[in-house]
C-alpha positions in Angstrom: 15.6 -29.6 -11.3 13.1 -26.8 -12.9 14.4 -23.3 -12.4 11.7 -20.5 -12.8 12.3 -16.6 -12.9 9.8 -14.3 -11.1 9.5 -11.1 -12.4 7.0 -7.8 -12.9 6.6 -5.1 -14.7 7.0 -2.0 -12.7 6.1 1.4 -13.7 8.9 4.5 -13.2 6.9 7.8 -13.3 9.3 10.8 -12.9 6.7 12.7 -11.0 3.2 12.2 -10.5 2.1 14.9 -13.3 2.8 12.2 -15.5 0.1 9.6 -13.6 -3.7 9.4 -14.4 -5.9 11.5 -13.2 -7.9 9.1 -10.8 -4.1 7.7 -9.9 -2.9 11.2 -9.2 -6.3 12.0 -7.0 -5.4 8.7 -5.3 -1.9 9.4 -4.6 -2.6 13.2 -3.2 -5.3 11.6 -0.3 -2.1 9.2 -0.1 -0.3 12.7 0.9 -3.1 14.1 2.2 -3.4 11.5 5.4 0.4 11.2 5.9 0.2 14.7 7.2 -1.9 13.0 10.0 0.5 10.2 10.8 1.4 9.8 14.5 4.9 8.8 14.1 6.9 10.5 17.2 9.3 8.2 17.6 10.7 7.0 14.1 9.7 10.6 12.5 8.9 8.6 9.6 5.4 9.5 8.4 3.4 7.0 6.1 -0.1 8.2 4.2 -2.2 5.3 2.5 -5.3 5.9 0.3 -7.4 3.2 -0.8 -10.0 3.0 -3.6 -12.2 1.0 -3.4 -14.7 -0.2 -6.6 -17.5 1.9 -5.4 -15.2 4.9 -5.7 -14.8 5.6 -2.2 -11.6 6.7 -0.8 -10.4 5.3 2.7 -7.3 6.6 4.0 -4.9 5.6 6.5 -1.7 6.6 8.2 1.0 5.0 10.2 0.4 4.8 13.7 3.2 4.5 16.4 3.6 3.4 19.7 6.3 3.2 22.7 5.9 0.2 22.5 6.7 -0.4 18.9 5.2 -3.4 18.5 2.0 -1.8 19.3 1.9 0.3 16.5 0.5 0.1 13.0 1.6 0.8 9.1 -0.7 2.8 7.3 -1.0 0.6 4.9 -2.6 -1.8 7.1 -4.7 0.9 8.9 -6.4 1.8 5.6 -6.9 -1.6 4.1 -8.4 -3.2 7.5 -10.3 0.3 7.9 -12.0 -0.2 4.4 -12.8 -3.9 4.7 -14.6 -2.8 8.4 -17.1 -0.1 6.5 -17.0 -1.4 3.3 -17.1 -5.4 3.7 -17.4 -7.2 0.1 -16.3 -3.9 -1.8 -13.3 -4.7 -4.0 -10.1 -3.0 -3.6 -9.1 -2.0 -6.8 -5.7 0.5 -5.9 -3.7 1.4 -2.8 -1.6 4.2 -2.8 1.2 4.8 -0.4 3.4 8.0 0.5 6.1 8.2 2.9 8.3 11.0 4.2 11.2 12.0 7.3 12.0 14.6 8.9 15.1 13.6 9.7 16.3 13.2 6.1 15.1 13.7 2.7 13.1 10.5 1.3 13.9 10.0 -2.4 13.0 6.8 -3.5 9.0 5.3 -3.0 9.3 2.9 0.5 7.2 -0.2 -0.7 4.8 -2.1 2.0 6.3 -4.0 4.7 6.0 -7.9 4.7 3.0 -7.7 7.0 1.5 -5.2 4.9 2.4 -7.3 1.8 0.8 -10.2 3.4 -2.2 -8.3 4.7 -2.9 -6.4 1.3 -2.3 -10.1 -0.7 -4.9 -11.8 1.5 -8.0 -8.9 0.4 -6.3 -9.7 -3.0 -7.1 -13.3 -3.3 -10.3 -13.0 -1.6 -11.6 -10.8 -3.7 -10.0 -12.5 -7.0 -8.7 -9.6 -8.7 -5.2 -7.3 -8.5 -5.0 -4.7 -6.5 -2.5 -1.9 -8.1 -0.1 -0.3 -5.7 1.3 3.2 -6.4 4.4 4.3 -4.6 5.2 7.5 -4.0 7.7 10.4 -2.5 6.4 14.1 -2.2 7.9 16.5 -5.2 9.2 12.9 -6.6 9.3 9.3 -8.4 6.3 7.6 -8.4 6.6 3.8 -9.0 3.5 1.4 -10.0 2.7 -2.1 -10.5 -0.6 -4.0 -11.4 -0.8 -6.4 -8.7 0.0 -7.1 -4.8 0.9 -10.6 -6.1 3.8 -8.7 -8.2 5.7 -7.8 -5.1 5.2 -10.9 -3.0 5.6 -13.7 -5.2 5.0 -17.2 -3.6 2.2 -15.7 -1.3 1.3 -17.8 1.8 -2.3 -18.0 1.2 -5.6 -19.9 3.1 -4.5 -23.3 1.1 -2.1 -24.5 2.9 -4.4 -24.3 6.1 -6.8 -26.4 4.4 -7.9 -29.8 5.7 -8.7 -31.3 2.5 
């Protein structure tokens, strides 16, 4: 038997006047399209912002429906939207905010498995990370280098090869 640990390094900011600049621009169009969220039904609003490596911005919020399987994450809105107008264009960052109204959201939310999977699929295409920064408004902001760092053990395009 081998036994292997998985582990990442993830970055604890206390706010985000402590993040870079561009990371800091990146996380406020983050905040900037969760305003826009349509999220009647969960009243859980999600704002994604993605840069991309020719330093355009594509946002994207959550997107809900009746019928909740219907709807969309943010996440997923943004990255699919960018890969539509920008095909080729490497991702380099994705940042994510989330907020209630029904209660006060204190910790980052991180990506949902389909957004994990969706976001690790541009990564190995591409062949380079993509950084994901997590954030609350007026709190923690949580980063890590790479979409591979919070979904070890991706399912990826090899084991649908023929060869």
């Amino acid at each position: 038997m081998e036994k292997k640990k998985i582990d990442f390094e993830l970055l604890i900011y206390e706010n985000e006047n402590e993040l870079s600049q561009n990371d800091k621009k990146l996380l406020e169009k983050a905040k900037e399209a969760m305003q826009n969220a349509y999220a009647p039904y969960s009243k859980f609003k999600v704002g994604a912002a993605v840069l991309l490596e020719n330093g355009e911005v594509v946002q994207g919020n959550n997107q809900e429906n009746a019928s909740y399987p219907s709807g969309l994450c943010a996440e997923r809105v943004a990255v699919f939207h960018a890969g539509a107008i920008y095909p080729g264009v490497t991702i380099l960052a994705v940042a994510i905010v989330a907020s209630s109204s029904l209660h006060e959201v204190t910790v980052p939310a991180a990506p949902c498995g389909n957004c994990r999977q969706s976001m690790i699929e541009y990564e190995q295409k591409q062949k380079s990370p993509i950084s994901i920064i997590l954030g609350v408004p007026n709190g923690p902001v949580y980063k890590c280098a790479s979409m591979s760092d919070i979904l070890p053990l991706a399912f990826n395009s090899s084991f649908l090869s023929d060869s």
